[in-house]
C-alpha positions as CSV (number, residue, x, y, z in Angstrom):
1,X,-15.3,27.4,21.3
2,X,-13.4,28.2,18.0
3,X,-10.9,26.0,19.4
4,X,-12.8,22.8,20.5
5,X,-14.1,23.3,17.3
6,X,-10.5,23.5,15.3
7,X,-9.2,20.4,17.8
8,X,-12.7,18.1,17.0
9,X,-11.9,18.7,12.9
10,X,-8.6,17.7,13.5
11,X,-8.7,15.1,15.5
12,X,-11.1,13.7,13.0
13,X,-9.0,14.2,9.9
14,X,-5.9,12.0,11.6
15,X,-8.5,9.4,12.3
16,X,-9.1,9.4,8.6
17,X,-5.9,9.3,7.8
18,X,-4.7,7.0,10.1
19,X,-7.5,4.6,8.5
20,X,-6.4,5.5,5.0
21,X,-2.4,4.5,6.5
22,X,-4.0,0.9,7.9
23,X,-6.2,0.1,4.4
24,X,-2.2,1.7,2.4
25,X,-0.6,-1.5,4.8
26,X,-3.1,-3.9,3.8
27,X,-2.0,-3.3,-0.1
28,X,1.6,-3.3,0.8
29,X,0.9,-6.8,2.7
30,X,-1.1,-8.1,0.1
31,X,0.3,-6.4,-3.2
32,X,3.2,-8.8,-3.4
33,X,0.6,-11.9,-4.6
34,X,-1.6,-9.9,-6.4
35,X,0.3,-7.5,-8.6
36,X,2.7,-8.6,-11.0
37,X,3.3,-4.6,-12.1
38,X,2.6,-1.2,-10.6
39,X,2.6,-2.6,-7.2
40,X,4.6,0.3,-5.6
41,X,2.5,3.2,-7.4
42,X,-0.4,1.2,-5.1
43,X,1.9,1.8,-1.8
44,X,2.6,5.1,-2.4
45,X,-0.4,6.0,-2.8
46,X,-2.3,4.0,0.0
47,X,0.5,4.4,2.5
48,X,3.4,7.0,1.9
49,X,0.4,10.2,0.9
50,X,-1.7,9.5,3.9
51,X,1.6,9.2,6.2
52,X,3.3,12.6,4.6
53,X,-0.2,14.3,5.5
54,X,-0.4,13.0,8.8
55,X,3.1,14.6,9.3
56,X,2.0,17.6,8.1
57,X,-1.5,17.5,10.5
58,X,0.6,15.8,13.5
59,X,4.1,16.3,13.4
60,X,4.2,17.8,17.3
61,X,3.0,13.9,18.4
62,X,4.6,11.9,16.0
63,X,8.4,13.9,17.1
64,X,7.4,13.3,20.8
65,X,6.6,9.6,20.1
66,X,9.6,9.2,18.3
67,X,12.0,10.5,21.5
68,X,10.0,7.4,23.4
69,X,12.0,4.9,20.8
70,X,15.2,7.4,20.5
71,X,18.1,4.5,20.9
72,X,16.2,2.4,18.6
73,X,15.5,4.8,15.7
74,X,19.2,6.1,16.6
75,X,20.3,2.2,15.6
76,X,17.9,2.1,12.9
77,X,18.9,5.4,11.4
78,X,22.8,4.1,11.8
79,X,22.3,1.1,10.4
80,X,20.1,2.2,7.1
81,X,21.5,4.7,6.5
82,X,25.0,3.5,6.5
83,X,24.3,0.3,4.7
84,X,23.0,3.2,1.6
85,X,25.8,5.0,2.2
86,X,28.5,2.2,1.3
87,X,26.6,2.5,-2.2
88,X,29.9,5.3,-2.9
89,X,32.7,2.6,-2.9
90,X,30.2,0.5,-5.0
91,X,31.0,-1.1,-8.5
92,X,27.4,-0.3,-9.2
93,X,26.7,3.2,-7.7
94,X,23.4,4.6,-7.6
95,X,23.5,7.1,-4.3
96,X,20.0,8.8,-4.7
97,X,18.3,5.4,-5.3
98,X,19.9,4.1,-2.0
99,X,19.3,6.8,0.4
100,X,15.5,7.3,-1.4
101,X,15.4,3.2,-0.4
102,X,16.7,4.2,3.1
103,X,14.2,6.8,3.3
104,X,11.1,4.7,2.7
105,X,12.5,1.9,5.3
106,X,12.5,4.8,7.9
107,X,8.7,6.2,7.2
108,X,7.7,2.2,6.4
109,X,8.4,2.2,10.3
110,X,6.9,5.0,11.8
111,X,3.6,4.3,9.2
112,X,3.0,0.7,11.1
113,X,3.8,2.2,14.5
114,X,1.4,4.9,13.8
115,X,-1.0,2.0,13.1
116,X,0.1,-0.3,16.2
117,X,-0.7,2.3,18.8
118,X,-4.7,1.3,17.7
119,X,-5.3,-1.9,18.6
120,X,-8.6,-2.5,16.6
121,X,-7.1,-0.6,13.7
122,X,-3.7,-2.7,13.9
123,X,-5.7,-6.1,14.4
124,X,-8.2,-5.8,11.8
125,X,-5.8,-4.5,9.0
126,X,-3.7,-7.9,9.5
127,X,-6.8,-10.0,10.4
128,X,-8.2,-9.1,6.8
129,X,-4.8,-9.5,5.2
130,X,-4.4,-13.1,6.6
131,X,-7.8,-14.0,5.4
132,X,-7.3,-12.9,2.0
133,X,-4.0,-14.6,1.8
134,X,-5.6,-17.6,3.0
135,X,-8.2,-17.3,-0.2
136,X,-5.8,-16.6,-2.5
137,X,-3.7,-19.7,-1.3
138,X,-6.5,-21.9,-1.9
139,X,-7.1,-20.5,-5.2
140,X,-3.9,-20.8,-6.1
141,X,-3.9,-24.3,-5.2
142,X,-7.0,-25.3,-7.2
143,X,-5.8,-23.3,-10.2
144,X,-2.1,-25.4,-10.0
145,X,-3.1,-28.7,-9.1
146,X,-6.4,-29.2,-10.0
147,X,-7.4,-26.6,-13.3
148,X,-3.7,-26.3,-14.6
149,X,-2.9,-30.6,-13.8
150,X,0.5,-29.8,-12.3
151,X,2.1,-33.1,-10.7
152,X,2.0,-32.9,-6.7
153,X,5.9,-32.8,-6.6
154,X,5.4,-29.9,-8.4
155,X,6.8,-26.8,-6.6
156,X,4.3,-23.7,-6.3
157,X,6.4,-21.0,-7.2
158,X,3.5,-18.9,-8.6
159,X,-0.2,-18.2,-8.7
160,X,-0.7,-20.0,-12.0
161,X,-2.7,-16.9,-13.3
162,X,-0.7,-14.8,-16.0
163,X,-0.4,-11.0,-15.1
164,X,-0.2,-11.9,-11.3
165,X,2.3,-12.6,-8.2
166,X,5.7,-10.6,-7.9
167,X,6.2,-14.0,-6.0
168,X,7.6,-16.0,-9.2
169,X,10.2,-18.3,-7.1
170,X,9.2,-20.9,-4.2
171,X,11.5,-19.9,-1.7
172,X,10.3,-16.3,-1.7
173,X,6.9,-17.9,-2.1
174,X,7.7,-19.9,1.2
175,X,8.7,-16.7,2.9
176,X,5.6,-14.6,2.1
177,X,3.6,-18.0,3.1
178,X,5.4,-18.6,6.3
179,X,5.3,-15.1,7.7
180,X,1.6,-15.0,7.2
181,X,1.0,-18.5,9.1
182,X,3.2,-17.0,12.3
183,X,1.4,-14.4,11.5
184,X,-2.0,-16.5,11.8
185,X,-0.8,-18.3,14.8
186,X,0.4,-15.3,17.2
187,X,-3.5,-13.4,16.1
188,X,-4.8,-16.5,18.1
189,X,-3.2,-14.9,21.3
190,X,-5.7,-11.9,20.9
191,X,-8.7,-11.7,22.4
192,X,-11.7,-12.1,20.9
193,X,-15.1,-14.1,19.7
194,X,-14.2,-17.7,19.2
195,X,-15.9,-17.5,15.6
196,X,-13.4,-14.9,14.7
197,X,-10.5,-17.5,16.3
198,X,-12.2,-20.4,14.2
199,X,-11.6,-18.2,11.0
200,X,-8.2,-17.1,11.2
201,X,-7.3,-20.6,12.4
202,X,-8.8,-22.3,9.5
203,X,-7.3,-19.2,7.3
204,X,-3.8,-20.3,9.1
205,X,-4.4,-23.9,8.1
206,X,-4.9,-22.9,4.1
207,X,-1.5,-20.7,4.1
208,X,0.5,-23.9,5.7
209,X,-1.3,-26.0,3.4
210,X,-0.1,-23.6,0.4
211,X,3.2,-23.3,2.1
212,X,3.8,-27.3,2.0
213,X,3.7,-27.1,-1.5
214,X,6.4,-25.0,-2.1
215,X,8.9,-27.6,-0.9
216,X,11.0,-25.5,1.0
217,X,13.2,-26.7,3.7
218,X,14.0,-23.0,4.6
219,X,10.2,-22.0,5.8
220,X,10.1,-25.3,7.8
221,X,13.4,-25.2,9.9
222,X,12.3,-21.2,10.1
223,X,8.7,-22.2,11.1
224,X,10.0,-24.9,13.8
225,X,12.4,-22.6,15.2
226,X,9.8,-20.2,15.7
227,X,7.4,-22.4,17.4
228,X,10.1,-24.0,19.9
229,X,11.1,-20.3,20.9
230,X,7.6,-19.4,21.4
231,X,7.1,-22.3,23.7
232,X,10.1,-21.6,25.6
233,X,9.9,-18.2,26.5
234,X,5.8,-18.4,26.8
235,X,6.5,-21.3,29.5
236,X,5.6,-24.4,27.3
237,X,2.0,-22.9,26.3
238,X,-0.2,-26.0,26.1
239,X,-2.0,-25.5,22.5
240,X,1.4,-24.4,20.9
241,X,3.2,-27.6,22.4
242,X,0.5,-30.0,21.2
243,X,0.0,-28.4,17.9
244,X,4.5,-28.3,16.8
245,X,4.0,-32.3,18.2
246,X,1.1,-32.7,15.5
247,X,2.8,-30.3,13.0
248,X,5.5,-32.8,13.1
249,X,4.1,-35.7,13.5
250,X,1.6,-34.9,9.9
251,X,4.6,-33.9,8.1
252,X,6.5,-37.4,8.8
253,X,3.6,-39.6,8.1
254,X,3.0,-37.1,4.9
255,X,6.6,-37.5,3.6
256,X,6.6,-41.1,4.1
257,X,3.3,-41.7,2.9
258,X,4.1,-39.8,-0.6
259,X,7.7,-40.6,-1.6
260,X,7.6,-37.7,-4.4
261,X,7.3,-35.2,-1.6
262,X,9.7,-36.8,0.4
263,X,12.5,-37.0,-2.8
264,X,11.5,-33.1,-3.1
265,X,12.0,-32.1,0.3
266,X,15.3,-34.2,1.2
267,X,17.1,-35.7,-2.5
268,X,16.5,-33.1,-4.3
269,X,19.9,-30.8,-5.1
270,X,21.7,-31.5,-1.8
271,X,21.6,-28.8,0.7
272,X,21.3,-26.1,-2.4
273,X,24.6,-25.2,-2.8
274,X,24.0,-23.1,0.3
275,X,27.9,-24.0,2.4
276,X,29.9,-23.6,-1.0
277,X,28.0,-20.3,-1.3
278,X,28.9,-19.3,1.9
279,X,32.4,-20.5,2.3
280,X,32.6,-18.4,-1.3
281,X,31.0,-15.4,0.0
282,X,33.5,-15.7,3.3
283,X,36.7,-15.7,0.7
284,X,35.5,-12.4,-0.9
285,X,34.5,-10.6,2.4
286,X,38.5,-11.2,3.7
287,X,39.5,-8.8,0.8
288,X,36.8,-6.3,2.5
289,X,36.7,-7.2,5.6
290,X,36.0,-3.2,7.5
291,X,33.5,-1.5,4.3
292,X,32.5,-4.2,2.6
293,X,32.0,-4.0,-0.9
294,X,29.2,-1.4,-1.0
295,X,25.6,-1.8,-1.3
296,X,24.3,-2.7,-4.5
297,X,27.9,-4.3,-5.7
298,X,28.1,-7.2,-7.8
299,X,27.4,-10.2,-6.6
300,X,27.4,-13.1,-9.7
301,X,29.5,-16.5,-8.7
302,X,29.5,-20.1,-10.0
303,X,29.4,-22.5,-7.4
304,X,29.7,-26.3,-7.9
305,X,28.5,-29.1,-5.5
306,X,28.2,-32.9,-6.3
307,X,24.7,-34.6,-5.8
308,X,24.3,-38.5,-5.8
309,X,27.3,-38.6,-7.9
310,X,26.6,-35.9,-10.6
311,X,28.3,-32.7,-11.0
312,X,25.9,-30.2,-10.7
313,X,26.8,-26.0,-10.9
314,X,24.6,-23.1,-10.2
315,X,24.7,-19.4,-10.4
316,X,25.0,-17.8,-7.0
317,X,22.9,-13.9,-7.4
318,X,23.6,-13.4,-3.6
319,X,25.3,-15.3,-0.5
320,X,21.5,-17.1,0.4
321,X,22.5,-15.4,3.9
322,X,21.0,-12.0,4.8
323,X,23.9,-12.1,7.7
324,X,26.9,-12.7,5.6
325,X,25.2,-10.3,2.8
326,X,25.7,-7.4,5.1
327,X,28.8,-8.4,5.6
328,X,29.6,-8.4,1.9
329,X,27.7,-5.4,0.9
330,X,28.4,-3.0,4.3
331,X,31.8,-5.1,6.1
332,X,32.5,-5.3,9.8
333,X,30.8,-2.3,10.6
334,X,27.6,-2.7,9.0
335,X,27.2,-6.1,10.2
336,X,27.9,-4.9,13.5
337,X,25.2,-1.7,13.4
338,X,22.5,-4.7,12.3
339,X,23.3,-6.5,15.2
340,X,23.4,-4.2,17.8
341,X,19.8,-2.8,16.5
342,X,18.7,-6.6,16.4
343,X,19.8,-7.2,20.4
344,X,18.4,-3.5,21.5
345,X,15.1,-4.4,19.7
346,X,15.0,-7.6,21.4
347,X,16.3,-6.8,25.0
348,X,13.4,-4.1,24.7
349,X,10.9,-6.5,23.8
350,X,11.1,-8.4,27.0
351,X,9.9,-5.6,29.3
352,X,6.5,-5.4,27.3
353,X,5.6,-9.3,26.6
354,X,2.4,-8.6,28.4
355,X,1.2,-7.4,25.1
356,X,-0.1,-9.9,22.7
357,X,0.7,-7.9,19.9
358,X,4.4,-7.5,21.4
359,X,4.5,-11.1,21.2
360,X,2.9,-10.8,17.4
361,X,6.0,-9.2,16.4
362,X,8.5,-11.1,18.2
363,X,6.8,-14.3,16.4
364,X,7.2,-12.5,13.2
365,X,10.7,-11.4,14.2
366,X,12.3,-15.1,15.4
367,X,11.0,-16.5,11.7
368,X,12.8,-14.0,10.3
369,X,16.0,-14.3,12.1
370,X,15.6,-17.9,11.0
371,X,15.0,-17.2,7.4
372,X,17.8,-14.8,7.3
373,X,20.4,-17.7,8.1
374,X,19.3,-19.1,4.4
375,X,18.1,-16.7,2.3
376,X,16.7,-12.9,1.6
377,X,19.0,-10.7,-0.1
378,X,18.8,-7.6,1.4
379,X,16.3,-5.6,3.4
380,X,16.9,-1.8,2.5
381,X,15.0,-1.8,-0.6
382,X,12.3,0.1,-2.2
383,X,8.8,-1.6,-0.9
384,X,8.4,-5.3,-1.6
385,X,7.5,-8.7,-0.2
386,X,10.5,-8.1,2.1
387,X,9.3,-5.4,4.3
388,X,6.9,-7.6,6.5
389,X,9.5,-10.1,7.2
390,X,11.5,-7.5,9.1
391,X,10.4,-3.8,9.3
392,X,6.9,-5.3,9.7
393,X,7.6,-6.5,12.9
394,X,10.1,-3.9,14.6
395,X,7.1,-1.2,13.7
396,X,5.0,-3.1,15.6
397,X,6.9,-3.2,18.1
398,X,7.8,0.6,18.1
399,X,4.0,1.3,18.2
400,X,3.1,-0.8,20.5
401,X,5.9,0.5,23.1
402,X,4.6,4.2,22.7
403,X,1.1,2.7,23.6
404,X,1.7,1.2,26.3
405,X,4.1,3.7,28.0
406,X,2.2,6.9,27.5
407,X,-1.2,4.7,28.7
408,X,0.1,3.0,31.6
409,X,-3.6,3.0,33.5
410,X,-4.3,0.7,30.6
411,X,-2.2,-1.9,30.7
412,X,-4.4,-4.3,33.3
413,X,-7.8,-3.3,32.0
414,X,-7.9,-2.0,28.3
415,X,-5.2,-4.1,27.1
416,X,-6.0,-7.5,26.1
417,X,-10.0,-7.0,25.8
418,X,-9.6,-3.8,23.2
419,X,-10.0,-6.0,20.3
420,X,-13.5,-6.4,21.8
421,X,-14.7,-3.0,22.2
């Protein structure tokens, strides 16, 4: 009796926990747009405490779940920690502040897969996210456009309220918005009541519509590639065919119907400076080709392209590809660790796309591999906007395989009507 009664306390303090974890993921999701300081004391708080405690309470399960994922941590480990390592042949050395970065990645990870193997838990915590991204998006519009009188070629780079939004450039804007509407669009899969669809569909809308406004060529080529992916591996899924045909089809007529839009989007600077950046970044790596230069090295070039005619320069803070910046930062070998985690993550994902939420973070995961061809600087970082784009989804992931192979009398009855329970 004494120890039913020890397992029943327990087992209810890791259910509080793991709901303090999931509420901890929807301020690290959200803090990005809302805080403009003391965004990270939030995540530590809501998401690292509750996930060091549930170590302490757990440890035995969470050690066995991790032996389920072993090659993939193994590449994980390799890769993060190697990438902080090269921080010793660094022109800008900081050790303890990479490997504390590399550290945080690691438990980011495990936190969300804790999360994912609870498919209420996992669904509501991003359901509620996207919906309050969706109302801050239209706020932010109104405030911009309508209150604050900005032009409509104007590029929504911020929330337009002082004190607010780590989000201060519309590129990384575009990211944050982009994520969340593949985001939107792969919670459609799940499911559930078709009020609850209706919402998130019409909270999908406002992100895309806030997302348009940034102007950035990036989200759109990462958002199409997304979608075409989707379709092909999904077999040509009917809605998603007819709604890329219409998403293209609105943005033409839009782009030819306002010609400010259409200067922003295609006359605007060129293609950004982006192939001289590259080509640049390219020259240096041949000096480095095996380290790299070590993480957290100077980057700062001047790069020049000509644009209808005028001369036009720009300061270049990192190679605008997440690819080459490995390269740069880590050399042949880090690149190469990133890539082979990137193909065992995805060869995995295959054997489990019976799972909507697999296929949640497979969406997430093919705009980010798009986005990475143009911009994002690095990804083994302290928490920020970043973390969603790509440890977001591989945590998912993680969780999600754990679930489903220690519940295999699930996967043909609990799986896909769990959200409903």
């Amino acid at each position: 009796m004494h120890n039913l009664i020890k397992s029943i306390h327990t087992s209810d303090i890791i259910l509080i926990l793991e709901k303090w974890l999931a509420l901890g993921l929807f301020i690290q999701l959200l803090g990005s747009l809302v805080f403009d300081h003391g965004y990270r004391t939030w995540v530590y708080f809501g998401f690292y405490l509750p996930l060091i405690l549930l170590f302490l309470v757990n440890w035995k399960n969470i050690l066995s779940e991790l032996k389920i994922n072993s090659t993939l941590y193994l590449l994980l480990f390799s890769f993060i920690f190697y990438y902080s390592l090269s921080n010793l042949w660094s022109d800008n050395s900081n050790l303890s502040n990479e490997l504390k970065a590399s550290l945080l990645c690691i438990l980011y990870i495990v936190g969300v897969s804790i999360i994912s193997k609870k498919e209420q838990l996992l669904y509501i915590t991003l359901s509620a996210t996207l919906i309050y991204v969706a109302l801050f998006s239209l706020l932010f519009i109104v405030q911009n456009y309508l209150i604050n009188n900005q032009e409509l070629n104007h590029r929504l780079s911020n929330t337009g309220f002082e004190g607010w939004n780590s989000l201060n450039h519309p590129q990384v804007f575009a990211i944050y918005l982009g994520t969340f509407f593949t985001l939107g669009i792969m919670l459609l899969r799940i499911k559930t009541p078709s009020i609850i669809k209706i919402i998130l569909f019409i909270a999908s809308i406002l992100i895309l519509i806030a997302a348009f406004f940034t102007y950035s060529r990036t989200m759109w080529i990462a958002l199409f590639f997304t979608l075409l992916c989707y379709l092909y591996i999904n077999k040509y899924h009917t809605i998603l065919r007819y709604g890329t045909l219409l998403l293209l089809s609105s943005s033409t007529i839009i782009l030819f119907i306002f010609p400010e839009i259409f200067d922003r989007f295609i006359y605007r600077d060129g293609l950004s400076f982006r192939p001289q950046n590259w080509l640049l970044t390219l020259s240096y790596i041949v000096d480095k080709p095996l380290l790299g230069y070590g993480s957290n090295a100077t980057f700062h070039y001047t790069v020049t392209q000509m644009v209808n005619g005028i001369k036009l320069s720009c300061i270049i803070p990192h190679p605008h590809n997440l690819y080459l910046s490995i390269f740069y930062f880590s050399g042949l070998i880090g690149l190469t660790l990133y890539l082979a985690m990137l193909t065992k993550l995805l060869v995995s994902v295959k054997k489990y796309l019976h799972d909507d939420f697999v296929w949640l973070a497979l969406g997430i995961l093919l705009f980010s591999l798009s986005v990475q061809l143009f911009e994002i600087a690095e990804i083994v970082t302290k928490p920020n906007k970043y973390y969603m784009i790509m440890w977001l989804p591989i945590g998912i992931f993680i969780g999600r395989k754990v679930h489903l192979t220690t519940s295999p009398k699930e996967l043909k009855t609990v799986y896909s009507r769990s959200v409903n329970k």
